[in-house]
N, C-alpha and C positions, 0 to 999 in steps of 0.2 A: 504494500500500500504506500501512496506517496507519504512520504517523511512529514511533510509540515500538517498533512489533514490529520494523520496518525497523533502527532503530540497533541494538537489542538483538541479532538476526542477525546481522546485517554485525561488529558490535564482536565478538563471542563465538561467532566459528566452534569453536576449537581447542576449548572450554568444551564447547558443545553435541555434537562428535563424541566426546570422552572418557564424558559422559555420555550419552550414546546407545550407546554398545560398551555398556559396561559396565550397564545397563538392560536390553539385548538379551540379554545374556549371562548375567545373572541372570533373564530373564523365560523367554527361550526351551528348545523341547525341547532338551536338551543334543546329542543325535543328529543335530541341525539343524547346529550350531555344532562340531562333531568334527570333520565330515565336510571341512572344508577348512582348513589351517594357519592362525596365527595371523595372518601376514602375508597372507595372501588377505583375511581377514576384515576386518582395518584398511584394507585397501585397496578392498575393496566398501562398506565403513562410508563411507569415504571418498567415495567415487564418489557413491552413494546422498545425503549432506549437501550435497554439490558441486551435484548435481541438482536439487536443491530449492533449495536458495542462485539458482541459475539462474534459477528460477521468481521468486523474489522479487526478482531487479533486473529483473522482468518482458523476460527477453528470449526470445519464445516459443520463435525456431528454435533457439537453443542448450540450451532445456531439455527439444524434442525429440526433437535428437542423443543430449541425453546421457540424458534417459530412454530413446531406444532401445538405447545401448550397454546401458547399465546391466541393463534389461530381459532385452539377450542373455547376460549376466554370469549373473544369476540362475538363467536357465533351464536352463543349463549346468553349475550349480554343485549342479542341484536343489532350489533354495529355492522352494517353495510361494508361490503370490499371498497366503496368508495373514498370511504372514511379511512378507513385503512392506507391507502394508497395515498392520499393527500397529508398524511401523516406522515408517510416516507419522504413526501416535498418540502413540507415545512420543516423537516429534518436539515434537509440538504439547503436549506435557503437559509436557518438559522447556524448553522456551520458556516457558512460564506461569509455571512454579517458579522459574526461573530471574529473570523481570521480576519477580515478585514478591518473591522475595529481593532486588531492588537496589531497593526500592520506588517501582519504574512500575506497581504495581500499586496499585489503591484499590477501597474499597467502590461507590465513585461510579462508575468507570470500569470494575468488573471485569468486568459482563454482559457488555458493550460489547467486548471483547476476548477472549471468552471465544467470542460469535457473533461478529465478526469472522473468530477466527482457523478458525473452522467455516465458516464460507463461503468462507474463501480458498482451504482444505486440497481443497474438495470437485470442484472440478473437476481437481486433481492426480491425486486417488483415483479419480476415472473415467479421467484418462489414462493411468493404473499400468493399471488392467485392461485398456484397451483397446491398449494396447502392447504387455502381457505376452501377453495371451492372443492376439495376433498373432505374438507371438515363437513361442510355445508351440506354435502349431497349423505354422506353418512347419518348425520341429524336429523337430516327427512327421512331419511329410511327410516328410521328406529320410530321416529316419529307416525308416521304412516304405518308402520307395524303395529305400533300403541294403538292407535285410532280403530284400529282394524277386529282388534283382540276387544275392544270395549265397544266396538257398533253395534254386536249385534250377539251379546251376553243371553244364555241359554239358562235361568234360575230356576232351578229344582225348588219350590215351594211346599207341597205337601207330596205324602209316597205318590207314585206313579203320577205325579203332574207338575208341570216345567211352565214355566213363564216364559217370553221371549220381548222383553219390550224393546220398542223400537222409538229412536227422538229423530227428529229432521231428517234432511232428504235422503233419497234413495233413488240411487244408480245405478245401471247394470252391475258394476265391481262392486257395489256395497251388497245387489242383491242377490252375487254370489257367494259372499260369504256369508250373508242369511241362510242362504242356503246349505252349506257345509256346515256351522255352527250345529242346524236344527236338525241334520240326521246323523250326526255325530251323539248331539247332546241327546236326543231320542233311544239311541242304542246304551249312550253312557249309563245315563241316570234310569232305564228300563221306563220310559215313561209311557201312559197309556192314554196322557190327554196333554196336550199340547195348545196352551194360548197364546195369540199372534196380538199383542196391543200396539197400536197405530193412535194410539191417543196423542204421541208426540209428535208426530209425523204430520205436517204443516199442508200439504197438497197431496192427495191422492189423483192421479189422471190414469192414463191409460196403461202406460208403463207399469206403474207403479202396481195397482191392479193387477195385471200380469204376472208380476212377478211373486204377490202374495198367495192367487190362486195354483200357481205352480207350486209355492211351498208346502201351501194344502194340500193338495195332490202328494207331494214327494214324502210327506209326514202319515198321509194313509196308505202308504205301499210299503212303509216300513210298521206296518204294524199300529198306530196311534189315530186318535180322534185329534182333529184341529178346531179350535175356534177361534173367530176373531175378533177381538173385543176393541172397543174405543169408537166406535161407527159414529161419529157428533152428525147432528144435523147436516150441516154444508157440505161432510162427504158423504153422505148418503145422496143426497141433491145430486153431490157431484156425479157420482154411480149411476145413479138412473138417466143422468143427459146422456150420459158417455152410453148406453147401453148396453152396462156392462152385466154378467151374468154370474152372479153371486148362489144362485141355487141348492150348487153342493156342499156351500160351505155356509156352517153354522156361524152367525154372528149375534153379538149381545152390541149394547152403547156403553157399554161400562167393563173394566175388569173384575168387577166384586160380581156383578151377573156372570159374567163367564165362568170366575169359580165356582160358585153354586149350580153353573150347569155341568162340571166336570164333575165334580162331587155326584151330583144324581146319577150320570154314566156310571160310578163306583160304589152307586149304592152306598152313597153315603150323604151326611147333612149336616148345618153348622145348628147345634143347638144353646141355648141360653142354659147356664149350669145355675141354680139358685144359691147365694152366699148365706151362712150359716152367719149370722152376728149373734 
């Protein structure tokens, strides 16, 4: 690394992270910089200075590590690769200012340090991307997994009867995993009635439909009764424009009626016990 940018770093860490916060936090969307305490922020400031410090006593594995912690920090914290990257600019502009004011800077020498410190920056600025956006696309995954495993929860409720509640919309991929959930959880839990509530479920049209009658279907071929509970007014409305045909499949407007009608299939009932005082 050139000589005069190396001492200037190395001597004037504490210098460049005071003036780097504060750069940041007069440059950036202030919604950026809210959204996590003061002490978070000096401490990512921190990390992020540490990182690059890294890079310039050229030690690759350790700047990495800590570009990939740092990377996971970000992502987590929802800082934009945008942010990221102007971070590495004000880097290199408060470096310049800074040599310049102790005068390591000259007419003679400024190009010179000016491409330098643009050649040096530029394979950092591809490794930011190429970290982040591995960080990024990992965190959706996991995330997207999470979502997947809670969309469309199979609850075992009393013996032989499973719940299946459903909130907001439904899509082909969501209403395959409805699908795998429910004859999965059918075989799991040995259920003998299975309720479908759409109580949360915001718009039923034609899709949507489709896909719950299917379920129906695929829940009595493996052996169970289905009902489906949450029918409100407006999609029943909706049902009958669409002329959709609901026939084979029992539905209640309530999940506490649907219990009470799986219980009956099991010969069974919810009775009042009288307390003894």
């Amino acid at each position: 690394m050139n000589q005069l940018v190396y001492n200037f770093i190395k001597q004037n860490q504490d210098y460049i992270l005071t003036e780097w916060m504060n750069t940041m936090k007069e440059n950036t969307d202030e919604r950026l910089i809210k959204v996590v305490s003061d002490k978070m922020f000096t401490q990512t400031s921190s990390d992020f200075i540490d990182m690059i410090i890294a890079h310039v006593d050229s030690k690759d594995r350790e700047f990495t590590l800590k570009l990939s912690d740092f990377a996971d920090k970000v992502v987590h914290l929802g800082w934009p690769l945008t942010l990221v990257n102007e971070g590495l600019q004000k880097f290199l502009m408060i470096v310049m200012n800074g040599m310049a004011d102790k005068g390591n800077v000259s007419p003679g020498n400024q190009m010179e340090l000016i491409n330098y410190l643009f050649e040096w920056s530029t394979p950092i600025s591809n490794e930011i991307v190429n970290i982040y956006s591995q960080t990024w696309e990992r965190t959706v995954s996991l995330q997207r997994m999470a979502l997947q495993e809670l969309s469309a929860p199979l609850i075992p409720v009393l013996e032989g009867i499973t719940v299946m509640p459903l909130v907001g919309t439904i899509d082909t991929e969501r209403a395959k995993q409805i699908m795998e959930n429910l004859l999965t959880g059918v075989v799991k839990h040995r259920s003998e009635v299975v309720l479908i509530d759409i109580t949360g479920v915001p718009v039923v049209d034609t899709m949507v439909a489709h896909h719950i009658i299917q379920a129906g279907e695929a829940v009595r071929l493996v052996g169970a009764k289905c009902i489906l509970c949450g029918i409100r007014p407006e999609i029943a409305q909706t049902i009958v424009n669409l002329g959709i045909n609901l026939n084979d499949v029992i539905t209640k407007n309530t999940l506490k009626k649907g219990i009470e009608v799986a219980l009956e299939f099991m010969s069974r009932k919810i009775v009042e016990v009288e307390r003894n005082i």
